[in-house]
C-alpha positions in Angstrom: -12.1 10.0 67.9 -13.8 6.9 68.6 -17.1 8.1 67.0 -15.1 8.5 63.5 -14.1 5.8 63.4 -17.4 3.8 62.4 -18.3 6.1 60.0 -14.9 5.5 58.5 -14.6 2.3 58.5 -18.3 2.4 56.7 -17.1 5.1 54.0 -14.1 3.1 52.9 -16.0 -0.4 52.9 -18.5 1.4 50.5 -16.2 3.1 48.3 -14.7 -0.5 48.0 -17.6 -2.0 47.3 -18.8 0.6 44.5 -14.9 0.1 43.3 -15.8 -4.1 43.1 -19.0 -3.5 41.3 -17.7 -0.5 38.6 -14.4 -3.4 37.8 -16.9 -6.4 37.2 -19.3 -4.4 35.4 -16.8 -3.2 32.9 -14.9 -6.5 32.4 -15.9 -8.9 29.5 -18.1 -11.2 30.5 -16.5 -13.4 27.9 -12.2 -14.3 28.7 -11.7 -16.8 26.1 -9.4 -16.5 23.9 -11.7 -16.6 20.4 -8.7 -18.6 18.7 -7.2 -20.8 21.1 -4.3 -23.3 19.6 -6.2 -26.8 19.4 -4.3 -29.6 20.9 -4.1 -30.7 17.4 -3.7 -27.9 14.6 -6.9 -28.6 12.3 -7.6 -26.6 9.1 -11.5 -26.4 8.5 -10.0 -24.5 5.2 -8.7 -27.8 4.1 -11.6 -30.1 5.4 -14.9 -27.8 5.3 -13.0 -25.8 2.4 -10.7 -27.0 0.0 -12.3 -31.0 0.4 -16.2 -29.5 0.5 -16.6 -32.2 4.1 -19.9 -31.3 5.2 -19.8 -29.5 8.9 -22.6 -32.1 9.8 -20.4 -34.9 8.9 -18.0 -34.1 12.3 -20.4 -32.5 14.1 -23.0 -34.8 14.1 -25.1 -33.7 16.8 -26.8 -30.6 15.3 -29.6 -32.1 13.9 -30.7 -33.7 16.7 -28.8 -32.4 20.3 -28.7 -29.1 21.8 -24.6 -29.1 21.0 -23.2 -29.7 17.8 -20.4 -32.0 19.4 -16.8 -32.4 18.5 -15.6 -35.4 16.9 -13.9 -38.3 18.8 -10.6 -39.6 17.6 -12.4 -42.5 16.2 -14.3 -40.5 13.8 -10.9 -38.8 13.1 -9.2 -42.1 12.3 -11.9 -43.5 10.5 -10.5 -41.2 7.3 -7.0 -40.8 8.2 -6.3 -44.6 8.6 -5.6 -44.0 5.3 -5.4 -40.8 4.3 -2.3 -38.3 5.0 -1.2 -41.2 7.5 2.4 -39.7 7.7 1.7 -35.9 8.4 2.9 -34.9 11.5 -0.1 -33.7 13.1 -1.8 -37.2 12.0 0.7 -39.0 13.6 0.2 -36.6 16.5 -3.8 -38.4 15.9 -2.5 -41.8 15.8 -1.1 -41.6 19.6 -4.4 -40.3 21.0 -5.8 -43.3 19.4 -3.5 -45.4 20.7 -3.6 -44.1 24.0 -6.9 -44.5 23.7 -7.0 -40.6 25.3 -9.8 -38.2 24.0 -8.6 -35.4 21.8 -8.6 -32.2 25.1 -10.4 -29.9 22.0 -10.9 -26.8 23.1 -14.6 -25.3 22.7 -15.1 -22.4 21.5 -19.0 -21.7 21.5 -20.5 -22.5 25.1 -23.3 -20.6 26.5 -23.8 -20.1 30.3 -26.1 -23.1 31.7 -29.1 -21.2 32.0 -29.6 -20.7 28.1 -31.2 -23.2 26.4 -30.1 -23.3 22.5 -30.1 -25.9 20.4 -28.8 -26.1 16.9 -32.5 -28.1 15.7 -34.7 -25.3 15.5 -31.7 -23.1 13.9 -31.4 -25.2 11.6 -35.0 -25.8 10.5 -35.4 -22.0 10.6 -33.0 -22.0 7.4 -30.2 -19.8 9.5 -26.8 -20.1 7.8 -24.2 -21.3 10.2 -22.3 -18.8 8.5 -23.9 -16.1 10.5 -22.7 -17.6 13.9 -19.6 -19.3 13.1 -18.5 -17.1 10.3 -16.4 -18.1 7.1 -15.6 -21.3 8.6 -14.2 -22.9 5.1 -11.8 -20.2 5.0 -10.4 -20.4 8.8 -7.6 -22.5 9.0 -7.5 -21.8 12.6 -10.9 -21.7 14.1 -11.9 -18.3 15.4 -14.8 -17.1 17.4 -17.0 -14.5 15.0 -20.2 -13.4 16.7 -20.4 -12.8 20.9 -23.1 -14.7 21.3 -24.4 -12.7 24.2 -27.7 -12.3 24.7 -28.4 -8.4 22.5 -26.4 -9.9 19.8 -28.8 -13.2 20.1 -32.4 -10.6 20.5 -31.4 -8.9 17.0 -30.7 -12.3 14.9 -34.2 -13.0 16.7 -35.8 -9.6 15.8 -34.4 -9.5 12.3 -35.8 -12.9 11.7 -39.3 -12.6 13.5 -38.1 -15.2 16.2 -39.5 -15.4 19.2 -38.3 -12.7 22.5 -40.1 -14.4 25.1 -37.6 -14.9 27.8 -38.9 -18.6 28.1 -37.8 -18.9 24.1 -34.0 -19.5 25.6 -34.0 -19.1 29.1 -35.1 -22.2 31.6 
């Protein structure tokens, strides 16, 4: 009896292993939500859309960071000081200000530290945003379009004649 009971033990502890491995290779890598409810409900149909605001004019950081960046209540309040100044979800603005608390947005683009990406050479390659972020002048909630995983990212860079080095994103 004793002499089964090793070769048991290592059966069962294998079959749980192959078990582990076959659940985390079929789960998404990614288990965002792709629309999460923003602390603040903000229309880009309004801003980006209906107004014609320039992405570049809140995000301010693609020209020249690896992140676009998400705007700071003081950019926020800089319009709507003035603007809409009685709207709920202004006033709901007004106390972060006042607070002098951050806005807790939620991201919904973030690749895993050991890409490197940066908005600058997208940009300067002529890419439309469109093709990463979508119809964002038509979202009034803000929705995640493309997976940004890394087969997705090779064919934008195939189709375009981009680089597939593995040093081209990966440090």
């Amino acid at each position: 009896m004793k002499k089964l009971v090793l070769p048991l033990l290592l059966l069962c502890a294998s079959g749980l292993t192959l078990g582990a491995l076959a659940l985390l290779y079929n789960l998404p890598l990614d288990t965002r939500d792709r629309s999460p409810a923003q602390p603040i409900p903000f229309s880009h149909k309004l801003h980006a859309g209906d107004y014609q605001i320039d992405c570049r004019f809140c995000h301010r950081h693609a020209e020249s960071g690896p992140v676009a960046g998400i705007p700071d209540v003081a950019l926020c309040r800089s319009c709507h000081e003035h603007i809409a100044t009685e709207k709920a979800t202004i006033v709901q603005l007004k106390g972060y200000w006042e607070r002098a608390e951050p806005i807790p947005w939620l991201r919904l683009h973030q690749l895993p530290d050991h890409v490197y990406f940066t908005h600058v050479m997208h940009l300067r390659a002529q890419i439309d945003c469109r093709y990463c972020h979508g119809e964002v002048r038509t979202m009034v909630q803000m929705r995640r379009v493309a997976s940004l995983k890394m087969g997705w990212c090779l064919n934008c860079h195939r189709d375009n004649q981009a680089s597939i080095d593995c040093w081209t994103c990966h440090i």
